[in-house]
N, C-alpha and C positions, 0 to 999 in steps of 0.2 A: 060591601059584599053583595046588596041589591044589583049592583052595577054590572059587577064579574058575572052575575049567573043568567042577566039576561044577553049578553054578550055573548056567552056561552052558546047557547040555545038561539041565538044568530046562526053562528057558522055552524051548529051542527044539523038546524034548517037545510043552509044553501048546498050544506055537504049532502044531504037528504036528495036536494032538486035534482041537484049536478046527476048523483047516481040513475034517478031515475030518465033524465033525460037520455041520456048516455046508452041507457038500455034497449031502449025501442029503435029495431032498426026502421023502421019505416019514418021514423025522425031524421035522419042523418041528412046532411046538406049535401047535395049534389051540384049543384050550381048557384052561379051568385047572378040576379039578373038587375044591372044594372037602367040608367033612365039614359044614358047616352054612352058613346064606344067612347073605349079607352084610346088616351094618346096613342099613335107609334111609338116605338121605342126601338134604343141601337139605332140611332141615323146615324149614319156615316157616308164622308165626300170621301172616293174611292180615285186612284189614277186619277189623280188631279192635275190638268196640263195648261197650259198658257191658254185656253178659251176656250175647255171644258172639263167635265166632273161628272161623274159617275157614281149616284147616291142610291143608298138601298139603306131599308129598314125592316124592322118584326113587323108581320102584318097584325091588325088589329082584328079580335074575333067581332063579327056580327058586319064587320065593314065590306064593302062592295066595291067602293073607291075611294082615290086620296086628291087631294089638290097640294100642290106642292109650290111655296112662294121663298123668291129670293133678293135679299136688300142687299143694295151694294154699297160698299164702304161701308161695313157694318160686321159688329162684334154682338150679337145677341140686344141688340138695341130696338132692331126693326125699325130704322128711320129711313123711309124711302119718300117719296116726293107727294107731299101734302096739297090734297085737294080740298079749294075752300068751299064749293059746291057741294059736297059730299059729306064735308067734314072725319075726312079719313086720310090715310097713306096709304098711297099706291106703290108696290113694290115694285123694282127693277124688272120683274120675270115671271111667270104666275102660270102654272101646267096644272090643267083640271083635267077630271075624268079619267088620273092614272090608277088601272089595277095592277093585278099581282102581277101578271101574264109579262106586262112594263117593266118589271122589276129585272136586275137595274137598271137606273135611269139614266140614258146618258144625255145629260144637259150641253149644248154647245152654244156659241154666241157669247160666253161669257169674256169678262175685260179682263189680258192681261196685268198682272205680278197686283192684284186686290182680292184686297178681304170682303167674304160673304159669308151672311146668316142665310143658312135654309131653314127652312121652318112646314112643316107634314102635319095636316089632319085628318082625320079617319071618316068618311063620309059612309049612309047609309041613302043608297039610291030614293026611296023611297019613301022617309021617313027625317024630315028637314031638323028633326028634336032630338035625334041621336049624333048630332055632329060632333064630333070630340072636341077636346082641346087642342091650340096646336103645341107643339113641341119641336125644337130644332136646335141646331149646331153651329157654327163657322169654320170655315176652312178659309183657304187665300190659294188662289192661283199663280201658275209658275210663273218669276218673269222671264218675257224676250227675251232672245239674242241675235241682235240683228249687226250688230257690233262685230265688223270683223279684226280678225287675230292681229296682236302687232306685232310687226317683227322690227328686224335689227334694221337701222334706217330709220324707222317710225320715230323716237326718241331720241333726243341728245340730254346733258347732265341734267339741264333744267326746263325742257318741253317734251310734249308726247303730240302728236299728229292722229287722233283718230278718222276711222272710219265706215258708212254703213250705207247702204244702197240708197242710192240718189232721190229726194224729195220724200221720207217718210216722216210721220210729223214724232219732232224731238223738238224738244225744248231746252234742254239741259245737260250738260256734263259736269261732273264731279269727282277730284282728282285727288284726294286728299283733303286740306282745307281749303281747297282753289275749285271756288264755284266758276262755272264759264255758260254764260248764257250764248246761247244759240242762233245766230244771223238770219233771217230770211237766205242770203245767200247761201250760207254753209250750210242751212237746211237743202238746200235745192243741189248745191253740190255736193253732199253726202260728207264733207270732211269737215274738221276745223281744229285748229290748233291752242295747245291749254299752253299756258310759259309760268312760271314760278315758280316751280318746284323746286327741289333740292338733290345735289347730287348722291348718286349712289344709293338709292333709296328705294324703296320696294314699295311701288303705287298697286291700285285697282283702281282702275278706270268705270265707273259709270253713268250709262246714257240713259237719262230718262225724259218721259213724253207728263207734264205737269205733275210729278213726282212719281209716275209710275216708271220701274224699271224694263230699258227695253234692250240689255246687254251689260257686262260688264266683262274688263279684260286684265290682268294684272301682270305688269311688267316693271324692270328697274331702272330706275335711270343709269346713264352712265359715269364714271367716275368725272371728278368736276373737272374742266377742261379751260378752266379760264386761266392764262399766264400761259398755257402750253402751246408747246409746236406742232399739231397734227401731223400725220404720217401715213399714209395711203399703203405703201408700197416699198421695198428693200433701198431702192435708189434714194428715195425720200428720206429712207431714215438713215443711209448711211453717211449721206450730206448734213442732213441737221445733226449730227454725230461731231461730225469733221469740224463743223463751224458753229458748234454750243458753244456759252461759256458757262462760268461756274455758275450753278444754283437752275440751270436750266431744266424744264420739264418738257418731254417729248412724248406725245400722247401716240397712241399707236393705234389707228382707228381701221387699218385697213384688216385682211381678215389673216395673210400670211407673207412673211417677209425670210425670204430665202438671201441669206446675206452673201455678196458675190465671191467666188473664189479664184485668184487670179495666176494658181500656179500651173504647174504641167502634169500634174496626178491626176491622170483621167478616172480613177477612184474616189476624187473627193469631189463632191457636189457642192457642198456651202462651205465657206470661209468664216473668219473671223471679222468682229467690227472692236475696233481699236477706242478706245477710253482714253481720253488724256485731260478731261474734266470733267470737276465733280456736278454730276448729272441725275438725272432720273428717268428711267423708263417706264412706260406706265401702259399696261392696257385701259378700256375704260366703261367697257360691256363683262360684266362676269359671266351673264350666259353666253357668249360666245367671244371667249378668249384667243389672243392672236396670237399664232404659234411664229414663231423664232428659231428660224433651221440654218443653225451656225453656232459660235464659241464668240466668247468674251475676252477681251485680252487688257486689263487693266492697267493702267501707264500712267506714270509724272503722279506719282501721290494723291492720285483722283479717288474720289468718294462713289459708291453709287446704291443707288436705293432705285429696286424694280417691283413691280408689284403687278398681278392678274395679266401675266405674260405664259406662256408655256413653250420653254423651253426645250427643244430636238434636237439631238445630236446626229440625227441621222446622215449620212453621207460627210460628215466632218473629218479633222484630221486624224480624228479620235484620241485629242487631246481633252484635257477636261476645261467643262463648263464655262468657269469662270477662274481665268489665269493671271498671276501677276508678272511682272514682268521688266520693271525697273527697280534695280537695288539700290542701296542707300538711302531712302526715301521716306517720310513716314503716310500713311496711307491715310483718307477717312474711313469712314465706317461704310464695311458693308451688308446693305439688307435687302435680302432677297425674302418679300411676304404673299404669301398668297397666291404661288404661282406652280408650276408644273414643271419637272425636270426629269427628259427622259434620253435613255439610248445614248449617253456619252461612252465611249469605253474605256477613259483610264482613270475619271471620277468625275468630281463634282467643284470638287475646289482645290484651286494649288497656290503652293507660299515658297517658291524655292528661289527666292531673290532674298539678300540679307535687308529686309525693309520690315519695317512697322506695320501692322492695320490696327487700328485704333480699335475693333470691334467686325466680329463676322458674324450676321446674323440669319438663322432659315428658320423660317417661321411660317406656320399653317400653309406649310408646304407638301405637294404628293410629288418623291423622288421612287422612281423605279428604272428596272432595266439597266444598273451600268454597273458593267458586270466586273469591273475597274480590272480590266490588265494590262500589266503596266504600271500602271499605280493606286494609290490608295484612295479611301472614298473622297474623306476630308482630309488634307495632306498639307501637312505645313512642312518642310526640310531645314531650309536656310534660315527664313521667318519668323516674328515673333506676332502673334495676332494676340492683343493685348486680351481679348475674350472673344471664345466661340461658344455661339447660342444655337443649339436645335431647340424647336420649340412649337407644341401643338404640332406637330408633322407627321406623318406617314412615308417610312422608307420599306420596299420590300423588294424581292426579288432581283438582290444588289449584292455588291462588293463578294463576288463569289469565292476569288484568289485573295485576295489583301485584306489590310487593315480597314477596319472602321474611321475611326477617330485618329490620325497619326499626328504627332506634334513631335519631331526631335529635339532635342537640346541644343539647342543653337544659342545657349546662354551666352556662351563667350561674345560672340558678335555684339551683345546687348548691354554690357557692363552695368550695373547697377540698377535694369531694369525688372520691375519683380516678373515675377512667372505667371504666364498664363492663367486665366480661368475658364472652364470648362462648361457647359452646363446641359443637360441632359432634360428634359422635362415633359409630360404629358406627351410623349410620343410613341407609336404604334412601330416595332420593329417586326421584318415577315421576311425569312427566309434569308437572313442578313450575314455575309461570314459565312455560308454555307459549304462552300467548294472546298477549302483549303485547309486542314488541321491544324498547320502551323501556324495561323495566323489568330488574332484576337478581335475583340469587340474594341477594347479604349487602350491604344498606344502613346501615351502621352512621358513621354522622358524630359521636356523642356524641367530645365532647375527652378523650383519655388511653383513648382503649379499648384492649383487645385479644382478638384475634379465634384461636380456634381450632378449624382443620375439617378431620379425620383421619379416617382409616379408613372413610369411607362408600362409597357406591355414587351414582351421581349417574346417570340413564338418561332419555330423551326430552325435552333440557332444548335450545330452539331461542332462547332471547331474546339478543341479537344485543351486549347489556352484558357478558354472560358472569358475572362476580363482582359487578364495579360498573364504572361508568366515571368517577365521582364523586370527583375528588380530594380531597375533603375526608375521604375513606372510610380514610386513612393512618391506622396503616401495614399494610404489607402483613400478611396473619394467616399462622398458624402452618399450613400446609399440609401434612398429611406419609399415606403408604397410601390415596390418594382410586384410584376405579376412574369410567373413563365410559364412557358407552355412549350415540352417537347427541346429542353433544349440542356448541354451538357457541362459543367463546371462554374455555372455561373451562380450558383445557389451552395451548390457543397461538390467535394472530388466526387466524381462518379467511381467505382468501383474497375479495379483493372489499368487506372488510369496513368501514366507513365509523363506528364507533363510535372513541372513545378509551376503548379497556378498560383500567384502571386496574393489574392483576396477573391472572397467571397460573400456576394449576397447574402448571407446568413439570416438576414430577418424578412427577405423576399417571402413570396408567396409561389408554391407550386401546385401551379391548377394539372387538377387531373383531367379536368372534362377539359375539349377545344374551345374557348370563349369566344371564338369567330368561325362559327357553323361553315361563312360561304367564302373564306379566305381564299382558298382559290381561284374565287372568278373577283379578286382585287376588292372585295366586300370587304369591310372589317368591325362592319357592323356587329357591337358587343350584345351577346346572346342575353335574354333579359333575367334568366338566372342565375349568370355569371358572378360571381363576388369583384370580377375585374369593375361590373357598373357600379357596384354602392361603394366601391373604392375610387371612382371619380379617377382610375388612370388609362393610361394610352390617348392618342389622339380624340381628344373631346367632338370632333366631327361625328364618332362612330359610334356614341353613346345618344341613342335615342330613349 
């Protein structure tokens, strides 16, 4: 109990002082007078540019000037070059006598794409005992660029050829995991050449002077090119055409190949180039793909696989794309990946010889512009194409008059052959079917098909069939993740409606908002609070 009371009588002491202190104004603190200035505070490197900086800080009170030191290669360490006479480090850079007036300070002279500590202390002119502490930061300076652009030409599958103005000192290029040390000579001639790499690949190039960066450029190699036949130019490639054999690849390096047309239609500008083995065409630069202004005419049961080509129909006979053309035959597979097909006008693909194709394939494909009159998009008549695959694709501004998807029943010609399969998947349709009421999205009557269209996007689609209205078009296909937008019969009958639509989307999605803000200008970039995005459908390019 002794304990408690004088414990007591403690605090209620200090509580005693406290009040009294508290009381008397002529007590109260007004300043605090310290034995030397406080640090600077808030340094900051400002517009920081490849070999200078512009630093500013809170000035310190009672201070008059500052000395400002900077170590290079340096994170708050302060290791700059050590004097053994002194027994001290001398920094990189040392600015004395700076006032306010100074402020900011724009430091020059510094070494490009390195790290530097600044470091500021508070001086009193007059008064060598009030020197503050110092206090400082790091920033890094911008690298170079002395590294000029590469363009097409600079690169093949497996080398890049850089380049940067004649004798500056480099040491280095780095190209991926392909280090390439630096010649006196290719110093002096500003070039030199890296080889390893790998096809079709997406580098950055950088040049650096003993590990400083003084450039860096990022381009792709181009598709591999080893086994193939390069091609310059129309004449090139309709010879190496002529005189392939099977399993040939024909690289296509030049920049546009106008295929000759040898008839008396002063209307038609390009012709066709004839297929009669199974081949491949291949661009081999994806940023600057090689346009193809002409038709395809496939013969003798040839196969062919074309890839990062782009396809023109312009001034042709305005037959479609890619045509077959010898019956009784059975065909290999065709796949068209990765390329551009524009301006045919009676479609894209025809089957109207009684023959086989093992497999028709379009894949992460941009089709626009055919406006298919005359015929249908995808059009098989006679034909049996054991399976057709769109796929990852974007079709818009197409098939205005006709069918989509046509397959007739040409069972008979095929005895015992099962039926088609169809497949529909992750693709972006825009304005597709628009022109013609009478016509539909999927025509498929061959016997024994089966149809499957999932996870697309389907937008400004008015033809009044919807899917089909064609009962012969059984059975119903595999429908499953479709989104619409704007479009009429293909989800449920619209009201008014005087067609027999054969099936409907029933478990589609109907967006009421436009999931493609700039569809218009060929954008199809999905809007990021679309439910079309967390639904992972339409062409996967468009989901950013």
């Amino acid at each position: 109990m002794k304990v408690n009371r004088i414990f007591s009588a403690c605090v209620f002491g200090l509580a005693v002082a406290a009040l009294t202190s508290c009381s008397d104004a002529s007590d109260a603190i007004e300043s605090i007078i310290l034995n030397r200035n406080l640090s600077p505070i808030n340094i900051q490197a400002k517009d920081v540019q490849e070999t200078s900086a512009t630093i500013t800080w809170d000035l310190s009170s009672g201070a008059d000037v500052y000395e400002v030191q900077f170590f290079q290669d340096d994170s708050l360490s302060y290791g700059g070059t050590y004097d053994s006479q002194t027994d001290a480090v001398t920094p990189a850079k040392t600015i004395s006598g700076v006032t306010a007036d100074d402020l900011p300070l724009l430091v020059e002279d510094l070494v490009y794409d390195t790290k530097y500590t600044v470091r500021v202390r508070a001086i009193t002119s007059n008064d060598a005992s009030r020197i503050s502490k110092w206090h400082g930061v790091y920033f890094r300076t911008s690298a170079q660029q002395i590294l000029n652009s590469i363009k097409q030409g600079d690169y093949t599958d497996r080398s890049v050829t850089v380049s940067w103005p004649e004798g500056e000192e480099v040491t280095t290029i780095v190209v991926g995991n392909v280090t390439h040390q630096i010649t006196e000579e290719e110093k002096a001639a500003g070039k030199a050449t890296v080889t390893g790499l790998e096809p079709q690949t997406v580098y950055t190039v950088y040049l650096l002077n003993n590990g400083k960066q003084r450039g860096n450029r990022t381009f792709t190699t181009l598709a591999d090119l080893e086994g193939s036949i390069p091609v310059s130019n129309a004449d090139e490639l309709v010879a190496a055409v002529e005189a392939a054999q099977d399993g040939d690849a024909i690289a296509l390096i030049g920049p546009k190949y106008v295929i000759p047309y040898s008839g008396d239609d002063e209307n038609i500008t390009a012709g066709s180039l004839k297929i009669t083995k199974s081949i491949t065409l291949k661009g081999v630069d994806a940023a600057n793909r090689p346009i193809v202004n002409g038709r395809l005419e496939i013969n003798d049961g040839a196969a062919l696989t074309t890839s990062l080509i782009i396809y023109d129909g312009e001034g042709t006979s305005g037959d479609q794309a890619f045509n077959y053309k010898t019956a009784g035959v059975t065909y290999g597979a065709l796949l068209i990946d990765n390329c551009e097909i524009k301006n045919y006008t009676k479609g894209v693909f025809y089957l109207n010889v009684a023959s086989v194709v093992e497999s028709v394939t379009f894949n992460n494909c941009i089709i626009h512009d055919i406006p298919c009159s005359g015929g249908d998009m995808f059009d098989s008549r006679a034909g049996l194409p054991k399976a057709f695959n769109l796929t990852n694709s974007t079709v818009y501004n197409s098939c205005a008059t006709r069918d989509f998807i046509r397959i007739d029943d040409a069972s008979s010609n095929f005895s015992g052959q099962p039926g088609p399969i169809v497949t529909v998947n992750k693709c972006t349709l825009y304005k597709v079917g628009n022109g013609n009421s009478n016509r539909q999205l999927i025509y498929v009557r061959f016997a024994g098909n089966e149809v499957i269209f999932k996870n697309n996007l389907v937008m400004e689609f008015n033809n009044t069939r919807g899917f089909t209205n064609q009962s012969s078009c059984d059975p119903t296909p595999e429908l499953q993740n479709n989104y619409y937008y704007h479009t009429v019969n293909l989800i449920s009958l619209a009201e008014g409606n005087t067609q027999t639509v054969r099936w409907f989307d029933t478990d589609g999605t109907n967006l009421a908002d436009n999931p493609c803000p700039q569809a218009e200008e060929a954008d199809f970039t999905i809007d990021a609070n679309s439910p079309v995005k967390s639904g992972n459908a339409g062409d996967p390019r468009w989901i950013k």
